[in-house]
N, C-alpha and C positions, 0 to 999 in steps of 0.2 A: 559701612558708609554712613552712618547713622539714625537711616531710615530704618522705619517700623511697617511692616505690612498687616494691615488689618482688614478682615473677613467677615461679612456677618451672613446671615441668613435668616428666615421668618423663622420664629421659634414653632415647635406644635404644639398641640393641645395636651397633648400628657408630661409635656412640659412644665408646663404651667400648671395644669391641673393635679397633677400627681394624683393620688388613690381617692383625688374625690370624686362620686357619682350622683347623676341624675336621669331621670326619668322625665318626660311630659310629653302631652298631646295637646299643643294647645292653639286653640282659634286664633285665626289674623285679624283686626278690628279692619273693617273697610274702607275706615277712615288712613290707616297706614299704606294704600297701594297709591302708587301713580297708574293712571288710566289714561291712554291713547288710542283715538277712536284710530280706527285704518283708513275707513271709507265715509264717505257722507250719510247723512241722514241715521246720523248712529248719534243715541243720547243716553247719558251714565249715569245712573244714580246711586245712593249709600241709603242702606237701612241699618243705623248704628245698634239696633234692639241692645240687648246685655251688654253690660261693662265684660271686656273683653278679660281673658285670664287662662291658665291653665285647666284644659279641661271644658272650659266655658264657648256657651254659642256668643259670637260677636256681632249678631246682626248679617247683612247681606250686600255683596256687593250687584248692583241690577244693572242692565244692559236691555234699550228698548231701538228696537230697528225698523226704519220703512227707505229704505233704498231700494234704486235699480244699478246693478252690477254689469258691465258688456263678460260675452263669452267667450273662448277664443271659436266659437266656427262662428262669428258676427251677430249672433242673436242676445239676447242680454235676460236676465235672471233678477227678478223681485224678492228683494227677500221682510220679511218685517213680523213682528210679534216683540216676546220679553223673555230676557233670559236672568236669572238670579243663581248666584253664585254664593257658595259659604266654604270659602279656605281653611286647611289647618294643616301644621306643621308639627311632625313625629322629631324628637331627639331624643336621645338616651347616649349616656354614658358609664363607663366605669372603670376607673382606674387602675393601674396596675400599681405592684412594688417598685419595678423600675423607671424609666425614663422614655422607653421604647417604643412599646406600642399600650393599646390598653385591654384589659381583659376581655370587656362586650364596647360594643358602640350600634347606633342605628340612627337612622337618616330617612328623609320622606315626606310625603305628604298624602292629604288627602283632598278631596275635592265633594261635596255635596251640588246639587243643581234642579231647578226648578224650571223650566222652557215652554210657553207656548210658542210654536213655532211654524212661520208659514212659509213657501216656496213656490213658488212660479217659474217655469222655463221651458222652453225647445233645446232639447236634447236629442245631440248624433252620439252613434256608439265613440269609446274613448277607451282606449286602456289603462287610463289614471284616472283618478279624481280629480275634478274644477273642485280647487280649494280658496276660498273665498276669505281673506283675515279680516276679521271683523274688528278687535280691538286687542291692546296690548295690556296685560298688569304685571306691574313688578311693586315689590315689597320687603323691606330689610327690619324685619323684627329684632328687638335683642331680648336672648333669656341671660338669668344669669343660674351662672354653675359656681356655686361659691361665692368669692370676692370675683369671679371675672366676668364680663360680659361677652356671651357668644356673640355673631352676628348669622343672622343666616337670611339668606337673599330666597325670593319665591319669584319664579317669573313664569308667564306663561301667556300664551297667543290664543284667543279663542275667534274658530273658523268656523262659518259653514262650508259643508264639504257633501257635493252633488256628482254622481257615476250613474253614464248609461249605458246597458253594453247593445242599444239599439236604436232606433229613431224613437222618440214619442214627446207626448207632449205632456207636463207634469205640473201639478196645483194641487198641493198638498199643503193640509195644515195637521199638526200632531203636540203630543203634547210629551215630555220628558220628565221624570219624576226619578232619583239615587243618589247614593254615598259610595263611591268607589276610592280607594287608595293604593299607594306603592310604595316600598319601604326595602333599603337593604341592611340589612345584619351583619355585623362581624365579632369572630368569636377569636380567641388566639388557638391558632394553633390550627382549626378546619380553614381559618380564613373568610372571607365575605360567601355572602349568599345573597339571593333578590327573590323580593316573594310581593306577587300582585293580589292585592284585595278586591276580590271583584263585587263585595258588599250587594247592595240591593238594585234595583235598575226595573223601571217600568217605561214602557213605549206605548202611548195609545194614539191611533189616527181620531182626527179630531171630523176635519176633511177631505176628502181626497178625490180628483178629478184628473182619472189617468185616462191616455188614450196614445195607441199605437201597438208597437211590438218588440218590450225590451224587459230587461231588469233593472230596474231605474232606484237607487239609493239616495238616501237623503239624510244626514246628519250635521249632529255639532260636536266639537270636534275642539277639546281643549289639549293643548302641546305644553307640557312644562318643564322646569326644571329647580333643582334646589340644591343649595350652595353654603360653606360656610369660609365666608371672608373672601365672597367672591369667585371660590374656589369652586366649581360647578362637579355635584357630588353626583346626583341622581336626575336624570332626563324620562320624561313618560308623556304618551299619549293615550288617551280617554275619547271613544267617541260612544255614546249612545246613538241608536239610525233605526231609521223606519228603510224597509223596502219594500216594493211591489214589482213582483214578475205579472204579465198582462198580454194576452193577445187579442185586442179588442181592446174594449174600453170596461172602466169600473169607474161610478160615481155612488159615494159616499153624503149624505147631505148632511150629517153631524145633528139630526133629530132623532137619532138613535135606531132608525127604522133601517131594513136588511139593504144591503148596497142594490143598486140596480148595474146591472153586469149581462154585457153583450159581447160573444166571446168564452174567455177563460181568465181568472186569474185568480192570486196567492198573495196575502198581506206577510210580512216577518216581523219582528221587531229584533233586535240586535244590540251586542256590545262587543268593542274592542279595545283591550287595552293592551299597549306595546311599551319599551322602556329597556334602560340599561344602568349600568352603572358606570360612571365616567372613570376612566383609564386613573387617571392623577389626581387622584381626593389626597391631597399628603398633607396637608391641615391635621388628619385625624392620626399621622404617625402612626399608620399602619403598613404592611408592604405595599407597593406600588403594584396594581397588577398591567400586565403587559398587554393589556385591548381591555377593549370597555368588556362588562361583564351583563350578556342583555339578560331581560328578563323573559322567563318562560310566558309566552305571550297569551292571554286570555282571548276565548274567542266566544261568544253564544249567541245563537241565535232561534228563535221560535217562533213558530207559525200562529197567527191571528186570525184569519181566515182564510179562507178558499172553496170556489166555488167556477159552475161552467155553463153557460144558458146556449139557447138558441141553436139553430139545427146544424150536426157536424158543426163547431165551433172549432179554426184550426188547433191544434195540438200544442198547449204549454210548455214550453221545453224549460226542465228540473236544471238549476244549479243549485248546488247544496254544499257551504263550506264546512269544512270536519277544522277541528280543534281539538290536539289532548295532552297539552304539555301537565295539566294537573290533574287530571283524570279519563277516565275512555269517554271517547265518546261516539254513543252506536244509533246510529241514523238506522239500521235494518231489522223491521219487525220481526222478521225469521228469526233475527240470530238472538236476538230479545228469548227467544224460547228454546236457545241452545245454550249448552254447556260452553263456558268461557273458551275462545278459540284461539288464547295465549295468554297461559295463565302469568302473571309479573307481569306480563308489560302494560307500557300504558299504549292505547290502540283507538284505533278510529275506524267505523265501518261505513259505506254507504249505503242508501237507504237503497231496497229492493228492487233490480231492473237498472237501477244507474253503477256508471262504471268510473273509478278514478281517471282524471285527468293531467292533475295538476298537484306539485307538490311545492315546498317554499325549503329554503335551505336550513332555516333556522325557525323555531316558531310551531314547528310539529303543526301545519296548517296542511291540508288538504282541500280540494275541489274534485267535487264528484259532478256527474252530468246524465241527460238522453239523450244527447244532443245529436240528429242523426241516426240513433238508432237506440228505440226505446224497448223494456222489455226483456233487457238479454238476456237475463241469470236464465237458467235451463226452471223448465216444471219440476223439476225433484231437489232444487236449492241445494244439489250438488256442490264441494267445496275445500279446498284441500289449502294445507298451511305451510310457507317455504321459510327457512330461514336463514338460508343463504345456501346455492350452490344446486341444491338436488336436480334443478332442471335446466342448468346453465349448461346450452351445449360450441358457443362461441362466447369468446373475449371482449364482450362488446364495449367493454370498458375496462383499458388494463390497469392494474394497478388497484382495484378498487373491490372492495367485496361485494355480492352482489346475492338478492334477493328476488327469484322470476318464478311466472307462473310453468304451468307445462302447454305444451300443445290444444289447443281449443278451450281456454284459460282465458281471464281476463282480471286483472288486479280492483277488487273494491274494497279494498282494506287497507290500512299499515299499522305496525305499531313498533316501537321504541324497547328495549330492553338492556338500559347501557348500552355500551359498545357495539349492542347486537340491534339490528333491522327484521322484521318480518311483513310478509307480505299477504295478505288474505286473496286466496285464487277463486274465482265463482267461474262454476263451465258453465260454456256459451250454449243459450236456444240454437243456432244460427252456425256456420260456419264460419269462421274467421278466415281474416286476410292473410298473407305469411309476408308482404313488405314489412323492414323494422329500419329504424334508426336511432343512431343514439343521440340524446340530447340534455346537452351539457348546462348549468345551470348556477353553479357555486361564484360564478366572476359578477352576474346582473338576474335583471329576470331577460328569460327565453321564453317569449309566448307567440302567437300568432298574433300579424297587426292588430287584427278588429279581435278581441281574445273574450269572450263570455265567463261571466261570473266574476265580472269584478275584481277589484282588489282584495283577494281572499286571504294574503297574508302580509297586510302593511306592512311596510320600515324592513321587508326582509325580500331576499332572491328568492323568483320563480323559476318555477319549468313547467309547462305547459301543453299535450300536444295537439295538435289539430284536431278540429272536430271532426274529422272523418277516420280518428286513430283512439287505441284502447294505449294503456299502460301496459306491460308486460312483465316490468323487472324495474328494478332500483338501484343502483348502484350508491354505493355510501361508505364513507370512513369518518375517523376523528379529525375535526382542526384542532389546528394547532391551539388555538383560546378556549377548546371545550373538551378535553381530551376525554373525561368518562363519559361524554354523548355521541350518541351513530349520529350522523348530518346526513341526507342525502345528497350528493354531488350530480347525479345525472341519470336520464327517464329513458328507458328503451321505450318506443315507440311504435305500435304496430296498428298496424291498417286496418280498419274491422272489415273490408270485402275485397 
């Protein structure tokens, strides 16, 4: 009929680029972001220091706050101090023979930061974090790779972000000091990979004026993401956090002199970093993968003080999160002086007397606790290692392989071994309950309303059980988006009396 039908589509980058390659890590000048404040009494500043470049410091992007914020139970939250900021953007390329894909590539960013930071509020227990967006930055650097100009888009949301799993009243000032980044890699042939830089990270209380009976957290809390040609490649969250566990009161006067502390309490300082890789990066003409690909999620946290005054002061109750997507990590002095208790995997213990409660589906995140009942592990730190089956005597979960302890057992451990689950069993001081039930976790999180210890595994599903129940067993398989990793799918549940 005479007609012509034509087709086009965005070309990609090894398109265009063919075998040619580059490398850089280079700073964003602060003068290239748009900045939107969210809320009032929020003012922005640039310290342009260095001519910006490959490699090069560009100066600072600064953020200075004195607002008052409403909360959702009607009380309202102060927040004010200075936060400085210094971006930078990871690309690498490298070209192949063909048209297809290309041999490496990498994508990322990093983030440096600087914060005095203060906080005021009345806080009730919450199962989530009051996340507060404090300002918006977005930024479209161009490198060039050859004759062509990349574009790569940086955007990211900086919040304070406040959790209490109690009543009290909180007046904190602290200060934040690190470099942390996140990058993913792709190679032909293994395919992508995501690896979190947890760099350096210091938390010091500056101030701190607690009072009540909670574990009351306090951070800031940058959300980003980075894109090429809008094409949104790599997503990550970064928070540094102070916390204080408190029964009674702890004041701090920032004169350096020992806190005055009526009661009991525990300082921590913390970092978390969570992320993925977006499903449809096709910009880089590499395969598409079929769900986003997250990132093995960093978790640390360390203790800064702790101490307990005054006569019978009620009893602190321990939450304690476990972390070991890149390494063990063993909260238990005991096993500190034992022989490795599975040997390959990567594994997480709780610390002596506390018992697992709480697992996350992705993220290798655990919560350990005393909650209700302190002390358990038997006097002879008794201890036996299940890896699936030996002591499963019902189906508690069909379908599903499964990891439990034995009779008068209680789960303070897990660890990861590919495809394989294992569970670290401690026997009980004490007689255990024989109520159980299963509790399922892979659709959301499953916790109790009012649920202790916080959001132990951002951006991922919980399971959780009651504070008057131990862990017993695990149930876990591969999803379908992670197929050489165990998930945990769902928590047997058992009564401790």
């Amino acid at each position: 009929d005479g007609k012509v039908a034509v087709t086009t589509r965005p070309a990609t980058l090894p398109e265009l680029l063919g075998a040619t390659s580059t490398s850089l890590h280079s700073a964003v000048s602060p003068s290239a972001f748009q900045v939107q404040p969210q809320i009032g009494g929020i003012q922005i500043t640039t310290d342009l220091g260095a001519t910006a470049g490959q490699g090069s410091v560009s100066g600072s992007l600064g953020l200075s706050a004195n607002a008052t914020v409403p909360l959702p139970n009607g009380s309202s939250a102060t927040l004010s101090g200075s936060v400085s900021l210094t971006p930078a953007v990871d690309f690498s390329y490298q070209g192949g023979l063909g048209l297809i894909d290309p041999q490496q590539a990498r994508i990322g960013f990093s983030l440096g930061a600087h914060a005095d930071w203060h906080v005021g509020a009345n806080l009730t227990a919450s199962t989530t974090p009051i996340r507060i967006p404090l300002a918006t930055y977005s930024a479209s650097p161009v490198v060039m790779v050859g004759p062509l100009p990349v574009v790569i888009n940086l955007n990211f949301t900086l919040s304070a972000d406040i959790a209490a799993d109690g009543t009290v009243t909180l007046d904190a000032e602290q200060a934040y000091d690190g470099q942390w980044g996140v990058h993913s890699d792709y190679v032909k042939g293994p395919g992508w990979t995501t690896t979190t830089d947890p760099g350096t990270s210091t938390v010091t209380p500056l101030r701190l004026n607690l009072k009540g009976s909670a574990s009351a957290k306090a951070g800031l809390l940058a959300e980003g993401s980075i894109a090429l040609y809008d094409t949104v490649g790599v997503k990550a969250s970064i928070e540094p956090y102070l916390r204080a566990a408190v029964s009674g009161s702890i004041v701090l006067d920032g004169t350096g002199s020992t806190p005055d502390i009526n009661g009991a309490a525990a300082l921590y300082g913390g970092l978390d970093i969570n992320g993925a890789l977006m499903a449809r990066l096709a910009i880089l003409g590499t395969p598409i993968l079929s769900a986003d690909l997250p990132f093995l999620a960093f978790h640390r946290e360390w203790q800064l003080a702790s101490a307990s005054t005054g006569p019978n002061p009620p009893r602190l109750v321990d939450w304690t999160s476990l972390s070991s997507p890149l390494s063990d990590d063993n909260h238990s002095a005991y096993l500190k002086t034992r022989p490795d208790w599975d040997p390959s995997a990567l594994k997480a213990a709780c610390p002596d007397g506390s018992r697992l409660i709480g697992l996350s589906h992705g993220g290798d995140d655990g919560l350990c606790t005393d909650v209700t009942k302190a002390e358990l592990w038997d006097a002879g730190r008794s201890y036996v290692v299940d890896h699936g089956g030996t002591y499963v005597t019902t189906d508690w979960a069909p379908g599903y392989s499964k990891a439990q302890c034995p009779a008068g057992s209680f789960v303070s451990g897990y660890g990861r071994n590919g495809r394989t689950m294992s569970v670290l069993c401690a026997k009980s001081a004490a007689p255990l309950g024989t109520s159980v039930r299963t509790l399922w976790f892979d659709k959301g999180d499953n916790r109790p309303a009012v649920a202790g210890g916080g959001d132990f595994a951002y951006g991922f599903a919980k399971g959780q059980c009651a504070n008057d129940e131990f862990v017993a067993g695990v149930a876990y398989s591969q999803p379908w988006w992670q197929l050489w990793a165990a998930r945990p799918y769902a928590l047997l549940c058992q009564k401790l009396a």
